[in-house]
C-alpha positions as CSV (number, residue, x, y, z in Angstrom):
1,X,6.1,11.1,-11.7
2,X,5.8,9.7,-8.4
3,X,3.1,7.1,-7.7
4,X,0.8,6.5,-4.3
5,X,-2.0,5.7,-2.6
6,X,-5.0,8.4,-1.1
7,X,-4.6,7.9,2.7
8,X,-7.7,10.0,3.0
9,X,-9.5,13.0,2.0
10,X,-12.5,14.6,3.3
11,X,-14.0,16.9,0.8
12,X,-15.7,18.8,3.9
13,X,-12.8,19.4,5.2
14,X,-11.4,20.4,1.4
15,X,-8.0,18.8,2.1
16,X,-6.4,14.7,2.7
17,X,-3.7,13.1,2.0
18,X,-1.3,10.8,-0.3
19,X,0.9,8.2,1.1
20,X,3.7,7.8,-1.5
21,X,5.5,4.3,-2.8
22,X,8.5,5.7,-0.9
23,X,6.6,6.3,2.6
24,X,6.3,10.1,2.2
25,X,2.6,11.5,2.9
26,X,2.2,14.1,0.5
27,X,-0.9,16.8,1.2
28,X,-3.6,17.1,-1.2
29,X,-5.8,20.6,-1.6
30,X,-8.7,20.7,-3.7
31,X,-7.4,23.6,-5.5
32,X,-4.4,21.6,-6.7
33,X,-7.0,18.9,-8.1
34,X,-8.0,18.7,-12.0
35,X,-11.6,19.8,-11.9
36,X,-13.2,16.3,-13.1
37,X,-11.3,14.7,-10.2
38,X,-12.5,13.3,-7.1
39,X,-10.6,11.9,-4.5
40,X,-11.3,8.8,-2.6
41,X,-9.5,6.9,0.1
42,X,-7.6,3.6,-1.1
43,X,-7.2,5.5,-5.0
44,X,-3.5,4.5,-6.8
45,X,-2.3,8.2,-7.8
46,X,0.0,8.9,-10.1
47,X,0.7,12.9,-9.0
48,X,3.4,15.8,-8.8
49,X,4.8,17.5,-5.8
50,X,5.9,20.8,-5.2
51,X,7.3,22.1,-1.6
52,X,4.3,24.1,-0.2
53,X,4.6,26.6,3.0
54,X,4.0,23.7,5.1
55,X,5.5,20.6,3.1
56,X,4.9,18.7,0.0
57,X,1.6,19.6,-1.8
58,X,0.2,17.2,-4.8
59,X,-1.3,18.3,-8.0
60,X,-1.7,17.3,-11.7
61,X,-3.1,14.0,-9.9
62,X,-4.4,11.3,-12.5
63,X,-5.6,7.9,-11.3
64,X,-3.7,5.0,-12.3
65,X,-5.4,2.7,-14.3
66,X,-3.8,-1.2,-14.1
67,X,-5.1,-4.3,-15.4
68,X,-6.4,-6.6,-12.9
69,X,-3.6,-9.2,-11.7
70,X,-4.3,-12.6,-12.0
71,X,-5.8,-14.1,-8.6
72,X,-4.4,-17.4,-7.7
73,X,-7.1,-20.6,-7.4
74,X,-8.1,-21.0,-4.1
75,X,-6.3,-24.4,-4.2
76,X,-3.1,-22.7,-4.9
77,X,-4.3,-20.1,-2.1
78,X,-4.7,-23.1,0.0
79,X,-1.3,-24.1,-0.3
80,X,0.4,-20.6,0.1
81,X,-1.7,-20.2,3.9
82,X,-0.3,-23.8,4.6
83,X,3.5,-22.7,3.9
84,X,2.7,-19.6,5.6
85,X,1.5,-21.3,8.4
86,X,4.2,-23.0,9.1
87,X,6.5,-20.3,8.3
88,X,4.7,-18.2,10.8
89,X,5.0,-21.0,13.5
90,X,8.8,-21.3,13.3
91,X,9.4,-18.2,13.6
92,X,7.0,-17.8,16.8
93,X,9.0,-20.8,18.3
94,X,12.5,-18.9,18.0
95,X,10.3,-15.5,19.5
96,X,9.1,-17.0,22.3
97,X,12.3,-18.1,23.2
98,X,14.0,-14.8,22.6
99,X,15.7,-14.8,19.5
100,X,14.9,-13.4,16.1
101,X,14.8,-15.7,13.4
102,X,17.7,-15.3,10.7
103,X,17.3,-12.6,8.1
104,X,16.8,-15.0,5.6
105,X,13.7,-16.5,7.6
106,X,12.5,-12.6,7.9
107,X,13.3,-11.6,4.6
108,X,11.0,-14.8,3.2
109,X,8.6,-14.2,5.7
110,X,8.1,-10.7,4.9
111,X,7.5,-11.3,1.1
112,X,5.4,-14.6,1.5
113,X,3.1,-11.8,4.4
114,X,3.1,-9.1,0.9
115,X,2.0,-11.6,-1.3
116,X,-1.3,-13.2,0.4
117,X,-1.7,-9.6,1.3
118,X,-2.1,-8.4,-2.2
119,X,-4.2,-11.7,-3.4
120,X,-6.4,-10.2,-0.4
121,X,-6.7,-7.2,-1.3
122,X,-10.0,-6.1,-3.0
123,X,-9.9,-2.4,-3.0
124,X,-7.1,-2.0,-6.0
């Protein structure tokens, strides 16, 4: 069962969408929705698709319950912005002068950007 997040869904509208793990938006119509359900924006979905008339439509959507990750300190988050930092700062030195940095740097710098981004983020 694929897993996502509610991009949005306005109820007066009576329609939104789900943005899937993979990338895929996935359309949402209330009549596809279990009766005690209500969509909000930001929601982790667990759902099913089926190809509809004009794409991929969700039902059977259940809200994914998770237990809350550990936050780090904010010493250790201290530390992590500090590394980042200067991660951030190489790799603005090769840019300016018109080379990418290697895909080591980018592959490390993507992950470390990930990571604060998900201590950051509240809304899960």
């Amino acid at each position: 069962m694929p897993t996502g997040k509610i991009r949005w869904f306005d109820s007066k509208k009576g329609y939104g969408f789900i943005v899937g793990e993979d990338g895929k938006e996935v359309f949402i119509s209330p009549s596809n929705l279990p009766s005690s359900f209500t969509p909000k924006s930001g929601m982790k979905v667990e759902y099913s698709e089926i190809e509809g008339a004009k794409g991929l439509q969700a039902f059977d959507l259940h809200l994914v319950q998770r237990s809350v990750p550990r936050r780090h300190t904010s010493d250790e988050m201290n530390a992590i912005i500090e590394d980042l930092i200067k991660l951030l700062d190489s790799t603005n030195a090769k840019l300016k002068h018109g080379k990418w940095p290697d895909p080591l740097t980018c592959d490390r710098l993507a992950k470390m950007l990930r990571a604060v981004a998900e201590d950051f983020d509240i809304d899960d």
